[in-house]
C-alpha positions in Angstrom: 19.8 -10.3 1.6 16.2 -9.6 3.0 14.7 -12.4 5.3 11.3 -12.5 6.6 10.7 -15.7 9.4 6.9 -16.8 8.6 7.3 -21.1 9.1 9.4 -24.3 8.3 7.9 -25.0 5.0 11.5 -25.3 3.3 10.8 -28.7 1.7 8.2 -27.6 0.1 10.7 -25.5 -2.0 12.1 -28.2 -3.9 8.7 -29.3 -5.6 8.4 -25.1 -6.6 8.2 -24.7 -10.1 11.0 -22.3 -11.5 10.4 -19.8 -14.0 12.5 -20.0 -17.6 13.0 -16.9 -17.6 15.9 -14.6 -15.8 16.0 -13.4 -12.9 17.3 -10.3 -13.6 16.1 -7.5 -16.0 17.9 -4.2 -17.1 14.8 -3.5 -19.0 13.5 -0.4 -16.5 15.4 2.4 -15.8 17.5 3.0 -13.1 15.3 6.5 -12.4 12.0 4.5 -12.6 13.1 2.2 -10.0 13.4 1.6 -5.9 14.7 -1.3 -4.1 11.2 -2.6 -2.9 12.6 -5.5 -1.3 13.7 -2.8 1.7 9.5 -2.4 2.8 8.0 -3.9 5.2 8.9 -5.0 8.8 11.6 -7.2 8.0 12.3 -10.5 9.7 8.9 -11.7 11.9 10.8 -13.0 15.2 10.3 -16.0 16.0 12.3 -16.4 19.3 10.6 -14.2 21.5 9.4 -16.3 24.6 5.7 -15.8 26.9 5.5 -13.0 28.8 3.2 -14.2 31.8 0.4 -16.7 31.8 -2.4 -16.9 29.1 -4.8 -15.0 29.7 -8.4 -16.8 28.9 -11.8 -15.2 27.5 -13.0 -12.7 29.0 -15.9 -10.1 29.1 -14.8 -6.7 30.4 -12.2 -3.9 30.0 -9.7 -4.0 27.3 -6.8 -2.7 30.0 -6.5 -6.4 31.4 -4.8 -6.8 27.9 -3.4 -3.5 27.7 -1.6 -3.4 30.5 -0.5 -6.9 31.1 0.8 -6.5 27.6 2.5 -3.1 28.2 4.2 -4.5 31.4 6.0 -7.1 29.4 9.6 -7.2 28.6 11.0 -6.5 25.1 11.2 -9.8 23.2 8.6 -11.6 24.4 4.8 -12.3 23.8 1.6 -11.8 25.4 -0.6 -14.9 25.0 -4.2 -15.0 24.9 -6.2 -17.9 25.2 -9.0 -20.0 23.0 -12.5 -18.0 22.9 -14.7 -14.6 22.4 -13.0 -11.9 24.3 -15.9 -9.4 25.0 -14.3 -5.9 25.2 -15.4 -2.7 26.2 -12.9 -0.4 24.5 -9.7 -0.3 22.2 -6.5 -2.5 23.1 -4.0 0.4 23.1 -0.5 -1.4 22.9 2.8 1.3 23.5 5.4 -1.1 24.5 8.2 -1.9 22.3 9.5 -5.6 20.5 6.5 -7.5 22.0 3.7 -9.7 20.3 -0.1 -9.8 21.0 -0.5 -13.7 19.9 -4.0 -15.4 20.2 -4.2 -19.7 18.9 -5.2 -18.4 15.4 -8.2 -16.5 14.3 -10.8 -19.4 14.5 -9.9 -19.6 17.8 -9.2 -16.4 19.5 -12.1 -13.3 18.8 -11.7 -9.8 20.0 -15.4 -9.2 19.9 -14.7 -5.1 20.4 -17.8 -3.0 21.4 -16.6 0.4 21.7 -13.7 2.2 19.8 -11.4 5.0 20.3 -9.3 7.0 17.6 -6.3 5.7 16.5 -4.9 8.4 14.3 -6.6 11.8 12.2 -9.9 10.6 14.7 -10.0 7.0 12.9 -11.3 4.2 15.7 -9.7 1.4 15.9 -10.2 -2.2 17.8 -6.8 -2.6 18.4 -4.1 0.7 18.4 -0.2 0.2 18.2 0.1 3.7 19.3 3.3 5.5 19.4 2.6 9.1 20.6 -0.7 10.3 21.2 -3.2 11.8 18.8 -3.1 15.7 19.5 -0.7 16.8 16.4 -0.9 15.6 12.8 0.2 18.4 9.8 -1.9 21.0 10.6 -0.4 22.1 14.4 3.0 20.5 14.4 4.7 20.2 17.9 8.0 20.6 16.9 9.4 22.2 13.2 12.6 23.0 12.0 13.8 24.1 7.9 15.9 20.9 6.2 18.3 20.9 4.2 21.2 18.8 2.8 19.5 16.3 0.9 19.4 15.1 -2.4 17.9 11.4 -3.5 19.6 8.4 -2.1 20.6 10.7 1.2 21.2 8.9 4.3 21.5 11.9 5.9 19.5 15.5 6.8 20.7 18.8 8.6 18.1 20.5 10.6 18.7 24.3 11.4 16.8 26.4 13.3 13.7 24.8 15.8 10.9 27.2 14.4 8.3 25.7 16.5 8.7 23.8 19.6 11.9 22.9 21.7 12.2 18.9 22.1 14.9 17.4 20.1 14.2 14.3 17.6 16.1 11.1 19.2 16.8 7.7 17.3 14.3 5.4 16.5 12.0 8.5 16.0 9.7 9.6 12.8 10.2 12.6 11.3 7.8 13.8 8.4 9.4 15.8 5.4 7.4 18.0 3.3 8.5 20.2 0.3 6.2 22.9 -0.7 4.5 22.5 -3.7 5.6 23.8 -6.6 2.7 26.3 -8.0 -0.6 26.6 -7.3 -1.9 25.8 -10.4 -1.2 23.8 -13.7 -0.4 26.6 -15.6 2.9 26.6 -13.7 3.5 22.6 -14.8 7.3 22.1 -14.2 7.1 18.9 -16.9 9.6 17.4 -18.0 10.0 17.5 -14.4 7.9 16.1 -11.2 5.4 18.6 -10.7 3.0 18.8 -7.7 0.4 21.2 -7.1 -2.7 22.0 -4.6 -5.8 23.1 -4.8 -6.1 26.4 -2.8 -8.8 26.4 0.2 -10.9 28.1 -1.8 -10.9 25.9 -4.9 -9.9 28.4 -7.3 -7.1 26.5 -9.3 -7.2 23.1 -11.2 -4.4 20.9 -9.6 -7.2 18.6 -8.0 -10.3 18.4 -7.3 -10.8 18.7 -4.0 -10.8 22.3 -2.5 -10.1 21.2 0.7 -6.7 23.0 0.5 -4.7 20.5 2.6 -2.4 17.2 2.4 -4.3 14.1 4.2 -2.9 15.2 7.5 -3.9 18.6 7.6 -0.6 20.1 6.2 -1.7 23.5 4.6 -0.6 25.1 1.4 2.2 25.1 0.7 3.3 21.8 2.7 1.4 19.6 0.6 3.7 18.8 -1.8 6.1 15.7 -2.0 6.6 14.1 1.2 8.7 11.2 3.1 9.0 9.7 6.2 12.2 8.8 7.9 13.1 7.1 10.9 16.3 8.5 13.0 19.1 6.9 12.9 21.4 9.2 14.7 21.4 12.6 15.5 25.0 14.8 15.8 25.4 17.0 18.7 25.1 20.8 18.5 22.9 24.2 18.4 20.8 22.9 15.6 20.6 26.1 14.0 20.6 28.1 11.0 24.2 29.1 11.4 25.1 25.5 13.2 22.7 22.7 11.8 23.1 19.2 12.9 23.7 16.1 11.0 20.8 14.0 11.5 21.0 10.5 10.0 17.5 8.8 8.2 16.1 5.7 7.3 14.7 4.6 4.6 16.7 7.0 2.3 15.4 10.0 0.3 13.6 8.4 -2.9 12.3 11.3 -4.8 15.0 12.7 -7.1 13.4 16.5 -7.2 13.7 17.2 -2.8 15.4 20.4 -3.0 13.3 21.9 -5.7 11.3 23.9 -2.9 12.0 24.2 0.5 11.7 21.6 3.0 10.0 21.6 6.8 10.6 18.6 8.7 8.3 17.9 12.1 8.2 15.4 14.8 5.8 14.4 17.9 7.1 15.0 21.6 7.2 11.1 22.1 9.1 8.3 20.8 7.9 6.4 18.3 6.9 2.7 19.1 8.6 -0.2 17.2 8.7 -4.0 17.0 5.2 -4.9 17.9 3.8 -7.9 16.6 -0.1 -9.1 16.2 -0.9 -12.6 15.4 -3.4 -15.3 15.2 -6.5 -13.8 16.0 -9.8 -12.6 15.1 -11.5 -8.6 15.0 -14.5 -8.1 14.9 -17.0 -5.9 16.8 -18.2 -2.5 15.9 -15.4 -1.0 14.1 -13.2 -4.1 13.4 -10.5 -2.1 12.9 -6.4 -2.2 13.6 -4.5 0.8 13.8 -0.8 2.1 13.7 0.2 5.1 14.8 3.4 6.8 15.3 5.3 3.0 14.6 8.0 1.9 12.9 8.7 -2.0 11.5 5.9 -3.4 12.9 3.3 -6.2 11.8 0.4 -8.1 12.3 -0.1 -11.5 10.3 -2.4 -14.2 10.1 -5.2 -12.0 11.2 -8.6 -11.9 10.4 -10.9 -8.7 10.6 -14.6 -8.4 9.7 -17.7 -6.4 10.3 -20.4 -8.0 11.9 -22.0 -4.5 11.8 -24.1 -2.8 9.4 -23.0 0.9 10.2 -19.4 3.0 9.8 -17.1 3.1 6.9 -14.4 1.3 9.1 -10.4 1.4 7.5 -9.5 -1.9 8.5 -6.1 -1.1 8.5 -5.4 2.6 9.6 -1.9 3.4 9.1 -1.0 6.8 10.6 2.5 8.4 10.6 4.2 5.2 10.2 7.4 3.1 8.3 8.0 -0.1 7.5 4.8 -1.5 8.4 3.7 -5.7 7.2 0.3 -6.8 7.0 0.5 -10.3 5.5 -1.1 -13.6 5.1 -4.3 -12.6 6.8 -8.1 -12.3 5.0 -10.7 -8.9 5.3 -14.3 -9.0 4.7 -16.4 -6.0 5.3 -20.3 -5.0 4.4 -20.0 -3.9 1.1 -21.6 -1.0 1.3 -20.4 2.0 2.5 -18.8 4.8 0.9 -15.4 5.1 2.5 -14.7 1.1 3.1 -11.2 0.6 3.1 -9.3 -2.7 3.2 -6.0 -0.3 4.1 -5.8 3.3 4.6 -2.4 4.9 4.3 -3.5 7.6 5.6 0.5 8.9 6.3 2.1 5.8 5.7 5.9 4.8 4.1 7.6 1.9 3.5 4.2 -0.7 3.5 4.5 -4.0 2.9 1.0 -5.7 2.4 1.3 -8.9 0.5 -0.6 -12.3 0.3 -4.0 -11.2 1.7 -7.9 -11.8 0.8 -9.9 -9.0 0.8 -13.6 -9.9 0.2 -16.7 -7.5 -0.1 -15.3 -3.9 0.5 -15.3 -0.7 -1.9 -11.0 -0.8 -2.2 -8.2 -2.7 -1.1 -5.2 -0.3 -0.4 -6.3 3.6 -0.7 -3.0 5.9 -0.1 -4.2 9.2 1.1 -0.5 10.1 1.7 2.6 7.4 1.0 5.5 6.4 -0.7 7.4 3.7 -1.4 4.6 1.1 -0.8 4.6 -2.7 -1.9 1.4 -3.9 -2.5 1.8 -7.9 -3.9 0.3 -10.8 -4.2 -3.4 -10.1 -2.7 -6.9 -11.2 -3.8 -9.6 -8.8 -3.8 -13.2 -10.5 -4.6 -16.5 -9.2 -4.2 -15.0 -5.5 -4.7 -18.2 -3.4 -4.1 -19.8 -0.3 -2.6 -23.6 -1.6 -2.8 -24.8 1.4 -1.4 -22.7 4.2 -3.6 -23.3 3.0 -6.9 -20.9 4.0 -9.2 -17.8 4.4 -6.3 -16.0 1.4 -5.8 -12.8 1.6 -6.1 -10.6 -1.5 -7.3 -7.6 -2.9 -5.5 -5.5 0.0 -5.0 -6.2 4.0 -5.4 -3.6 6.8 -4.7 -5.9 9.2 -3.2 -3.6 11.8 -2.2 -0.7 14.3 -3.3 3.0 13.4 -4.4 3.4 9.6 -3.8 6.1 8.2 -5.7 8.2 4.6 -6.1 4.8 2.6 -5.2 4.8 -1.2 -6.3 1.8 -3.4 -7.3 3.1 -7.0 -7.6 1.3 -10.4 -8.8 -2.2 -9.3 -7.5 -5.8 -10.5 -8.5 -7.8 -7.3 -8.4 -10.4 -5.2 -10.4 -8.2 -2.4 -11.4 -4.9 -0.1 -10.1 -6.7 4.0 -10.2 -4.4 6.7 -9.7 -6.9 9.0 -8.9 -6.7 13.4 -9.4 -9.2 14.4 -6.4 -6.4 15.2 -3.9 -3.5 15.0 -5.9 -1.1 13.4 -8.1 1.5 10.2 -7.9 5.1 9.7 -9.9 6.7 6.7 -10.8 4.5 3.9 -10.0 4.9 0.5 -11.0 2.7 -2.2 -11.8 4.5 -5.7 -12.7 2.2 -8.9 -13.3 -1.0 -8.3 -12.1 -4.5 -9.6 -13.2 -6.3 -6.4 -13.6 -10.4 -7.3 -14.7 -11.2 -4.0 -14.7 -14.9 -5.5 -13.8 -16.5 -7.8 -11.3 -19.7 -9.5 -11.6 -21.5 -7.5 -9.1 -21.2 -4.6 -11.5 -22.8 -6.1 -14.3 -26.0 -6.0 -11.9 -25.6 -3.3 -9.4 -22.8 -1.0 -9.7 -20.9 1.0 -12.5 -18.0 1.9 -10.8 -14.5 2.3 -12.8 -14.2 -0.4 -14.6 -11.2 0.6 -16.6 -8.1 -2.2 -15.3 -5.7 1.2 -15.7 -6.5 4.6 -15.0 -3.5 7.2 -14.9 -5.7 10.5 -13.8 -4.5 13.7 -14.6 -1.0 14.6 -13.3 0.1 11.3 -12.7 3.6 10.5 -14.5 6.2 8.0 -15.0 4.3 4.9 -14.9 5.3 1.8 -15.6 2.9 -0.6 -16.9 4.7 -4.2 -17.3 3.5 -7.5 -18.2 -0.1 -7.8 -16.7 -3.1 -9.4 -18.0 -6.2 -6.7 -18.7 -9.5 -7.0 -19.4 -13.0 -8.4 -19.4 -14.0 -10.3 -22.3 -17.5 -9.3 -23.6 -17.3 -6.2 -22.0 -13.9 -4.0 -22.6 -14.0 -3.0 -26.2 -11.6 -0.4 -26.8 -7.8 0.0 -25.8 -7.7 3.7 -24.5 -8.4 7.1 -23.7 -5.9 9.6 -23.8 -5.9 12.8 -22.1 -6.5 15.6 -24.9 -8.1 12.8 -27.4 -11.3 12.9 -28.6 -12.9 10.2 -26.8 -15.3 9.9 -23.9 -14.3 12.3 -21.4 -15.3 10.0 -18.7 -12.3 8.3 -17.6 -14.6 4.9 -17.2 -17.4 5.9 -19.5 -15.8 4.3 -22.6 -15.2 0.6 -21.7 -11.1 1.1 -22.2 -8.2 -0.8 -21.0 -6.7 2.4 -20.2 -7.3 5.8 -19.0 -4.0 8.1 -19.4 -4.6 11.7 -18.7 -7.9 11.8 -18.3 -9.6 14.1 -15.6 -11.5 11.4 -13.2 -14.9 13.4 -11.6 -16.9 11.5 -14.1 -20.4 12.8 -14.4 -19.8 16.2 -12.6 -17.5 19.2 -12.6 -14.2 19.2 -12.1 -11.4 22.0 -12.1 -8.6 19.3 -13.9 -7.9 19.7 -17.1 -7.2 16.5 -19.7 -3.0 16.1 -19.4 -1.2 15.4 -22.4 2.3 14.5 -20.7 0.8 11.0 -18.5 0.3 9.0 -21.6 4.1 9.9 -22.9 5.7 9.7 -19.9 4.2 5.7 -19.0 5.8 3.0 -20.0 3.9 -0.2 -21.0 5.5 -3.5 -22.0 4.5 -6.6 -22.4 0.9 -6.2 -21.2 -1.8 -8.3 -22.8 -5.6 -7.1 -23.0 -8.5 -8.6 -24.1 -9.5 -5.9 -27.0 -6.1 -6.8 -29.1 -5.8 -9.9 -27.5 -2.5 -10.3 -28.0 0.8 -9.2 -26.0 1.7 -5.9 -26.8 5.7 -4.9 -27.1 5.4 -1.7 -28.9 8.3 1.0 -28.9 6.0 3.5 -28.8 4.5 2.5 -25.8 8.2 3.4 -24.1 8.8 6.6 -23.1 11.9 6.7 -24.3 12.4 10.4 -25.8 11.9 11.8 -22.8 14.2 14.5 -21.6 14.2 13.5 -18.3 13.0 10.1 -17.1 13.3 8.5 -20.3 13.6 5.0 -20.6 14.9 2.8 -23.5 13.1 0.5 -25.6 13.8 -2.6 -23.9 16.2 -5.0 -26.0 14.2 -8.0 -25.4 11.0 -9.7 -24.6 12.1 -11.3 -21.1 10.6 -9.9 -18.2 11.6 -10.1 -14.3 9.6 -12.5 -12.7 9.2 -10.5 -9.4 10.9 -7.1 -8.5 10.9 -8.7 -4.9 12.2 -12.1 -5.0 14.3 -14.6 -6.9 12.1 -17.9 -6.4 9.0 -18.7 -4.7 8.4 -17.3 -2.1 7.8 -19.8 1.1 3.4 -19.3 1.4 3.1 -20.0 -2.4 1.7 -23.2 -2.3 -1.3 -24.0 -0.6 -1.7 -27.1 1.0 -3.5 -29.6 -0.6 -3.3 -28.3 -3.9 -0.7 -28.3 -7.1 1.6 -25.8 -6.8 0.9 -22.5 -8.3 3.8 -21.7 -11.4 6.5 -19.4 -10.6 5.6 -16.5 -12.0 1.8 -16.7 -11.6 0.7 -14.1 -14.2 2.3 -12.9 -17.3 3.1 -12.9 -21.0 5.6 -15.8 -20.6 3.4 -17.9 -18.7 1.8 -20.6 -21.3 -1.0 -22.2 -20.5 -2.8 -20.5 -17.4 -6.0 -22.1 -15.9 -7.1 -18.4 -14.7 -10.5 -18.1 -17.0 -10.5 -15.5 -19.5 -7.0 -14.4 -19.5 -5.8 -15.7 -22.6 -3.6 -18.3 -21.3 -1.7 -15.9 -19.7 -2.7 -16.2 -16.0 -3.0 -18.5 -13.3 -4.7 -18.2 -9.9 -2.1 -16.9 -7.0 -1.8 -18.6 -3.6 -4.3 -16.2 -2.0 -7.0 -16.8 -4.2 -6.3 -20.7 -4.4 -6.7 -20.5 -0.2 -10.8 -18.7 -0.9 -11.5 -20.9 -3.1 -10.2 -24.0 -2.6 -9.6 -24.4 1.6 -12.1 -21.5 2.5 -14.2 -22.3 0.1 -15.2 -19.2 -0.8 -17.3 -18.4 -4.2 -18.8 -14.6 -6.1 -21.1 -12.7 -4.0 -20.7 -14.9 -0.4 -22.1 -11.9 1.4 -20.6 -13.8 4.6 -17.1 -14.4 6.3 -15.7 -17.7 5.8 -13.4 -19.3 8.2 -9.5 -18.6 7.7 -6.4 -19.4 9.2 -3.1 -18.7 7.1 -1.8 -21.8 8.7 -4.5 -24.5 7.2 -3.5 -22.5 3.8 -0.1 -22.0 3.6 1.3 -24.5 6.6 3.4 -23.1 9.9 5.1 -19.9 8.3 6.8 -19.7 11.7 10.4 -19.9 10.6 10.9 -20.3 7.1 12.7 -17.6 5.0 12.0 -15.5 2.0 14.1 -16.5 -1.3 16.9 -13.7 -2.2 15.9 -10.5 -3.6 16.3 -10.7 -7.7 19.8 -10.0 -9.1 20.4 -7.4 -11.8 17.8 -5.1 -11.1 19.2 -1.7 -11.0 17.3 0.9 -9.1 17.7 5.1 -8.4 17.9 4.3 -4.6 19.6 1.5 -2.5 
């Protein structure tokens, strides 16, 4: 059973509306599946006790945190006091199991005038940093070939140490990366996952970037699929070639075709850092950014970051070689407009959970550059925008990078889900329940970005596409685009509910051809949209002749209503206002009160909190006050509902 501590708000459970429908659903294939309610940090503590006095406001050096926060012992919190904290540099925080607290983000301000990198040369206000920031895929301290692994493993052997000599401990990350599998699509390995990448100098048409290398610098022909794993154990012996030793992994391998190519697996000299907590507090400064590097099952909730400065392209979340990472309950305005403005940037990330935040003004909410196994659920994105690179912005969540697989986008309010083509491809990602507008009213005046609510770019496979809400009315006014068709061949230029195949450098070249296996290999159920304007539960929207990866036409029209939980969660009413119905969004939800979604929708607890407590409205162009605990009450100690029942999945 998964737990997560975030308040005593347990009577308000009983007044939860329960769905009709079950709770269990046999509907997606075992192969199509992972157990998504493993991401994230796990329980919050809520016992840890102050570490020290409070330290007060302050205007100075950022190592009066630092260090009184690195001296403390595990399992406790450093608390800082009521005010503007005027810092000269980055909070770097390296010790183990302890919480930054502030007295909530109205209240406490890191006001943060200088920056350092926190990861690939990112800056960052505040860095949870785990290692230091010499190494990344490019010049790897420490390598050694992998084998003994198949999907589901709990285990690896590592043989010969090809560079370095430090041996991995437990509680350490170690990155695995299979070479690709050709250098080119001629060489597609369908029905199969196939991953390719574009050669340095551009010269094939896997992507469309020529940089020739994974988001962390991991050259051809390391920039194929890729996981990270956490040490569990490690056996004793020569760890060679002829004597390889037993190394045991957590989470578990999820992509069924490791083993197709060979594997290298690489580490960092230093331990990775775990258990650290930020909480109830404000960022803001000149790059209003927090960082993780190098850290495993780690969080930071009811947190508010925004940029009071009108230069940068900050990632307000960097994630950087990390597992099992929660970002929750907390709200993230930026400038709207800059090029690279990222809500979250999984830069080299596993195991995310980012669920129940606002994200207001900012080109895209979660970009994955490099990740797996992400859960993405429950967020509001609003004023999505890149004001000054017309025709970019980039919805609520884009895989930007190679071989991703097993991502989930639950229950969120956002513009549109792009699985983009520039530096690679993405397998088996699932979207359940989301209201996707595929438009927001700052692009009827100011930006054309993609305003298609689904776009599968080239390579992408295995989909799943399951009871969500699509569409603008007025303005979407045709169903799709398929990759080899005969429509627009730009992926957005059309006005579609769906792009499936479709090569996305619209309005330029591009080396990717049109693929005519995405739109085969998705499966779509249940979905309404407001061209057909009507639920759609067509068998031959389901994949199900597929020699590998198939999955059967479901036998019914019941949906799950959440892959993650059986109930309500514990933050899904907001106080002061009627309950939100359990599930929020969806083809058996009658009656919605979300405008122009058919009936079908209604608006989730994050979007409820802008509106109605924030008071938040289209096109604020300023931050408005936030505190998770005026929305959703003291989270402190409440639990999580039980994962659903009946769900079967290809990994445990």
């Amino acid at each position: 059973m998964r737990f997560e501590r975030l308040g005593l708000f347990a009577l308000l459970l009983l007044y939860l509306p329960v769905s009709s429908g079950a709770q269990s659903w046999s509907g997606l294939a075992t192969s199509r599946a992972a157990d998504w309610t493993k991401a994230g940090a796990g329980p919050i503590p809520t016992n840890r006790t102050q570490c020290g006095s409070t330290i007060a406001a302050y205007t100075g050096s950022p190592s009066i945190i630092a260090n009184a926060f690195n001296a403390c012992p595990a399992g406790t919190y450093l608390q800082l006091g009521a005010g503007t904290f005027n810092l000269t540099g980055t909070i770097f925080l390296s010790n183990s199991n302890v919480t930054l607290r502030g007295m909530g983000p109205r209240s406490t301000i890191l006001n943060v005038l200088s920056v350092s990198p926190c990861g690939e040369s990112h800056p960052a206000a505040i860095c949870v940093a785990g290692g230091d920031d010499s190494f990344d895929g490019s010049n790897p301290p420490n390598i050694s070939n992998v084998t003994g692994y198949s999907q589901g493993s709990t285990t690896i052997r590592l043989g010969t140490q090809t560079t370095g000599s430090v041996k991995p401990v437990a509680g350490q990350i170690i990155e695995l990366n299979m070479q690709v599998d050709a250098p080119s699509t001629s060489s597609d390995t369908w029905p199969q996952i196939f991953s390719c990448l574009t050669s340095s100098n551009g010269s094939n048409n896997c992507t469309n970037s020529a940089s020739g290398t994974a988001a962390d610098g991991s050259p051809v022909p390391w920039g194929g699929p890729f996981q990270l794993v956490v040490v569990t154990s490690i056996s004793p012996g020569a760890c060679t070639d002829a004597s390889p030793c037993t190394v045991g992994i957590t989470p578990p391998i999820h992509m069924p075709n490791w083993g197709a190519q060979p594997v290298r697996g690489w580490w960092q000299n230093e331990s990775s850092v775990t258990g650290v907590g930020i909480q109830d507090l404000q960022v803001t400064g000149l790059s209003p950014c927090i960082g993780f590097r190098w850290a495993t099952y780690s969080w930071a909730r009811n947190v508010e970051q925004q940029n009071n400065f009108a230069g940068g392209s900050p990632h307000y979340v960097f994630l950087n070689k990390t597992v099992g990472i929660t970002y929750r309950d907390s709200y993230l305005f930026g400038q709207g407009n800059w090029s690279d403005e990222y809500a979250v940037d999984c830069y080299s990330c596993y195991g995310t959970l980012f669920e129940n935040n606002i994200i207001e003004y900012m080109r895209a909410g979660f970009v994955q550059e490099m990740g797996g196994f992400n859960v993405i659920s429950y967020n509001y994105d609003v004023d999505n925008a890149s004001i000054n690179n017309i025709g970019n912005e980039e919805g609520g969540i884009n895989n930007h990078g190679c071989c991703s697989g097993y991502i989930l986008l639950e229950g969120n309010d956002f513009v549109n889900v792009i699985l983009d083509d520039w530096y690679g491809q993405s397998q088996f990602t699932t979207v359940l329940r989301n209201r996707l507008w595929g438009l927001t009213p700052l692009d009827v005046f100011q930006n054309n970005g993609y305003l298609t609510p689904i776009v599968i770019s080239s390579l992408s496979r295995f989909s799943n596409i399951l009871g969500n809400v699509l569409g603008t009315p007025g303005f979407h006014i045709n169903y799709q685009q398929v990759g080899g068709d005969s429509n627009n061949t730009c992926d957005y230029g059309n006005q579609a509910i769906y792009s499936l195949g479709k090569w996305l450098n619209c309005g330029g070249s591009s080396t990717v051809p049109d693929d005519s296996n995405a739109a085969p290999s998705t499966m779509r159920w249940g979905n309404w949209d407001v061209v057909t304007n009507a639920v759609q539960w067509n068998s031959s929207e389901v994949p199900s002749g597929l020699s590998k990866y198939a999955n059967a036409v479901p036998s019914g029209t019941t949906l799950p209503a959440s892959f993650l939980y059986s109930s309500a969660p514990p933050w899904w009413c907001v106080s002061g206002q009627t309950c939100t119905p359990w599930p929020a969004i969806g083809p058996d939800v009658s009656s919605g009160k979300l405008a122009n979604s058919g009936g079908f929708a209604n608006k989730i607890p994050a979007r409820v909190c802008f509106e109605q407590v924030m008071g938040g409205s289209f096109a604020d162009a300023v931050p408005r006050s936030f505190d998770a605990n005026v929305c959703y009450g003291t989270l402190s100690s409440s639990t999580l509902p039980s994962p659903p029942t009946g769900v079967t999945v290809a990994v445990k």
